[in-house]
N, C-alpha and C positions, 0 to 999 in steps of 0.2 A: 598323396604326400607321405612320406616314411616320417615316423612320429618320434626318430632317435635323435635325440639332441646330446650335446656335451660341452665341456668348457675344460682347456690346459691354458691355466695363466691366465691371459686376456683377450685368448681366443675363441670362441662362440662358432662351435660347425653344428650341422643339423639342417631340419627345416626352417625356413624363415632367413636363412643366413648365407652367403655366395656361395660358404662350403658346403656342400650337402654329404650326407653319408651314404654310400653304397652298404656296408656290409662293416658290422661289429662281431667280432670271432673272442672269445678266453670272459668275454664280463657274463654273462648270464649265465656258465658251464661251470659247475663245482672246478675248485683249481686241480692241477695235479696231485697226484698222494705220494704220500711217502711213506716206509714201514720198513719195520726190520724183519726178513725173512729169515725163518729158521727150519728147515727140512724136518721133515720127520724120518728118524734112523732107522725104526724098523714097521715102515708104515707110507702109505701114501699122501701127498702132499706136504704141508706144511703147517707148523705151531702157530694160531692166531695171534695178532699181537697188536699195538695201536697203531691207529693209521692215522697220519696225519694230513694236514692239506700244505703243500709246497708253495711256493711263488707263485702267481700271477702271472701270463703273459696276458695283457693285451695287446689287438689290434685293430684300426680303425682305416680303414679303407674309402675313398671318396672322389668328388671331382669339385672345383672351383668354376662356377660361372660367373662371370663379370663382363659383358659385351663391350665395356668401355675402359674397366680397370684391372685385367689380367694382369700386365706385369708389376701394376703396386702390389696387385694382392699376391702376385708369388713373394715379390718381396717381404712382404709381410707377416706371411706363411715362413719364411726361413728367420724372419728375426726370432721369432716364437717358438720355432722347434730348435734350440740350442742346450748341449750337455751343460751339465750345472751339477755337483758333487750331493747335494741331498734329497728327501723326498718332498714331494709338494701334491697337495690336492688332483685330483681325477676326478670328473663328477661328470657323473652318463644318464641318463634319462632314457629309459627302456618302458615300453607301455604304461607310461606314464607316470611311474615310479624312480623321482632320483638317489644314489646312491654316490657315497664320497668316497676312491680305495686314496691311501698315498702310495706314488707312485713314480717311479724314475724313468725320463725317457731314453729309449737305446734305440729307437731307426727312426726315421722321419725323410720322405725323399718325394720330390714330384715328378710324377712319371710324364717324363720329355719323352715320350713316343708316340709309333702313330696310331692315330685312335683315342689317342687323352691328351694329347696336347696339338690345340687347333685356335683357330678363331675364337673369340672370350674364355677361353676353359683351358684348361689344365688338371692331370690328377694328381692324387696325394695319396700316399700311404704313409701312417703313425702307428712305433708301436713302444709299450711303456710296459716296464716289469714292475711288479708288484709285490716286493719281497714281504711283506703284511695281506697273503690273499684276502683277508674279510673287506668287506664293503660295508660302509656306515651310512646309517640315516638319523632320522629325530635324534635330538638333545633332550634329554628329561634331568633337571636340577630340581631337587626337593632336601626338604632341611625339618630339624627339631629340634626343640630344646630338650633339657632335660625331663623325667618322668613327673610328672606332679597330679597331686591326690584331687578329686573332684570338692565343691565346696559340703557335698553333704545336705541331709534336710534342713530345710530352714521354719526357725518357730516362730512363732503359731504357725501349726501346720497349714493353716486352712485362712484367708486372707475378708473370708467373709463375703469377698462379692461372688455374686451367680457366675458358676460356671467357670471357676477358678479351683483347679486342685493344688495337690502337692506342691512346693516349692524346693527341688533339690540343690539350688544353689546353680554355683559358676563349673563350668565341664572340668576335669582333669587334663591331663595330655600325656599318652603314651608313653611319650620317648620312641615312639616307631613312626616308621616310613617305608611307604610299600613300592619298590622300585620295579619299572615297567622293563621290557623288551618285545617289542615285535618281530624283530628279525629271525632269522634260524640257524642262526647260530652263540652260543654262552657270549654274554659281555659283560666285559672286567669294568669294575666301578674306582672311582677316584674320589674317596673318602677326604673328606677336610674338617678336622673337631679344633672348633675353636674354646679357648680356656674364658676362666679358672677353671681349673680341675685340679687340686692339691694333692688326691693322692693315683692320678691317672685316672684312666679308662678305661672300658668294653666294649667295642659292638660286637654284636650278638646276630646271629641268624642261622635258624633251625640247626643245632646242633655243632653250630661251627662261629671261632671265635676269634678277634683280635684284638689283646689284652697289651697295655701299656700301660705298665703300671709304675709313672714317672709324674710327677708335678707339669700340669699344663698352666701356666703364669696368665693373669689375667689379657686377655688382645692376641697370647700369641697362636699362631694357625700351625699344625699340624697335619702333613697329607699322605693318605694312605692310596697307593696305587696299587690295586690287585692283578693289573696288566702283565709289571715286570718285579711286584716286591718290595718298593721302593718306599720309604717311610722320609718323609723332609721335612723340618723344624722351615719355618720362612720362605719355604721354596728351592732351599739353599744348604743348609746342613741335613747329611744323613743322620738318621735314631733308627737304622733296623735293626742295630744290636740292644736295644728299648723293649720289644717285642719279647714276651715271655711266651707265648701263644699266637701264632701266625698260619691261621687258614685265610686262604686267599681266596674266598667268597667270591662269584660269578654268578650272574643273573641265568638264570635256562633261557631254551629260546621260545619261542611261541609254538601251542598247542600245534601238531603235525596235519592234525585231523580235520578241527574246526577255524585254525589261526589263533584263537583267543591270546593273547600275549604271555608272557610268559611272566611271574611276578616272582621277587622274594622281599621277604619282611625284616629288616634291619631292625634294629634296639640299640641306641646309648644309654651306657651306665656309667654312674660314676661310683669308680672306686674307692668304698670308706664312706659311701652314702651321701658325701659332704655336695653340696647344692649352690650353684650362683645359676641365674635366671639370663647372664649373659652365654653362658657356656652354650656350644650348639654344636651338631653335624648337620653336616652339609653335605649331600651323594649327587654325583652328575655319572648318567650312565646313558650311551647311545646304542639306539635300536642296530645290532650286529649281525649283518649277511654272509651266509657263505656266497 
């Protein structure tokens, strides 16, 4: 049994399912690269320079058996492979591991010849570009309020009964949040800091910082996307011209060597020290594939 599954829209191919897959080609292969070449003038080769990853092609190759229901299910096969002007979900299941790209599709055809189109069966070739090559997995959403101080010893030290020490009170809390990634490649985070905050904010992570230093009014949500830069009051109005300090902070990806995931450590702060217990960030970041 071939163990690739996947789903476009409300279609299910793989095993278990009438469409079966022969052969997945561009999902498990780093994407193409792209770089700026620059010659060396008086010297062999070329200047190194960054390389990127290009689009996506996938393609997905197959055969429909159905001994009874081949021409619904061609029909069915063509309602579901139709152009449509934006990206939508792709999601492949490779040795057991699923992964989501968005993706556009550009060929879809079932091969009317001989040899793949017979008694119950027919075959199918899909293929979908990928202008976002990374591939997505886990959702990880974690949040904190502001930093607040621990309760401290509490007196009388010592409470009298056997076996009873210290009393240091209720815990503090940070202000941090330590954000995962498994995958292997950087994933960009989608910051969301809910107010008061009267005279702005900070998050913070090693070294790198993104300051707005504007009144955040009690309820309202402010969201920082480190993907494309985008800073939104409601969802709805821009504030990137807000941003006095804008590093666009990315998770690494998991250790090369051993997997270990790859972490970094956020901090909010509030601006001017000033403290409401409702105020919060909020970070959603997903495990990011090359």
């Amino acid at each position: 049994m071939n163990p690739t599954s996947g789903q476009w829209r409300d279609l299910v191919f793989g095993a278990g399912t009438d469409f079966r897959v022969r052969t997945v080609e561009g999902w498990e292969d780093l994407p193409p690269s792209r770089y700026e070449k620059k010659s060396r003038t008086q010297g062999h080769g070329a200047h190194p320079s960054k390389v990127w990853g290009d689009e996506r092609i996938v393609t997905v190759e197959g055969w429909c058996w159905s001994s009874a229901e081949r021409d619904a299910q061609l029909a069915a096969f063509q309602r579901r492979m139709t152009f449509d002007g934006g990206e939508e979900p792709l999601a492949i299941t490779v040795a057991g591991r699923t992964l989501t790209a968005w993706a556009q599709l550009i060929t879809a055809r079932p091969m009317l010849i001989r040899g793949e189109w017979g008694l119950g069966r027919f075959g199918w070739l899909v293929q979908w570009r990928c202008p976002d090559p990374r591939r997505y997995g886990a959702i990880h959403t974690l949040s904190t309020g502001l930093p607040t101080s621990g309760g401290g010893l509490v007196l009388p030290m010592f409470s009298g009964a056997p076996g009873v020490g210290l009393d240091f009170g209720a815990l503090g809390n940070t202000g941090q949040i330590v954000l995962p990634n498994a995958g292997t490649a950087e994933a960009s985070i989608l910051f969301k800091v809910r107010g008061e905050l009267p005279q702005g904010y900070e998050i913070s992570a090693t070294g790198q910082r993104l300051t707005y230093p504007v009144a955040v009014p009690p309820g309202q949500v402010v969201e920082l996307n480190t993907a494309d830069g985008s800073v939104l009051v409601e969802g709805t109005a821009s504030r990137r011209g807000n941003l006095t300090v804008a590093d666009w902070m990315q998770v690494p990806p998991a250790d090369a060597t051993d997997g270990t995931a790859g972490t970094l450590t956020v901090q909010l702060t509030s601006l001017g020290g000033a403290y409401d217990a409702a105020a919060q960030l909020e970070a959603l970041v997903v495990d990011t594939y090359w």
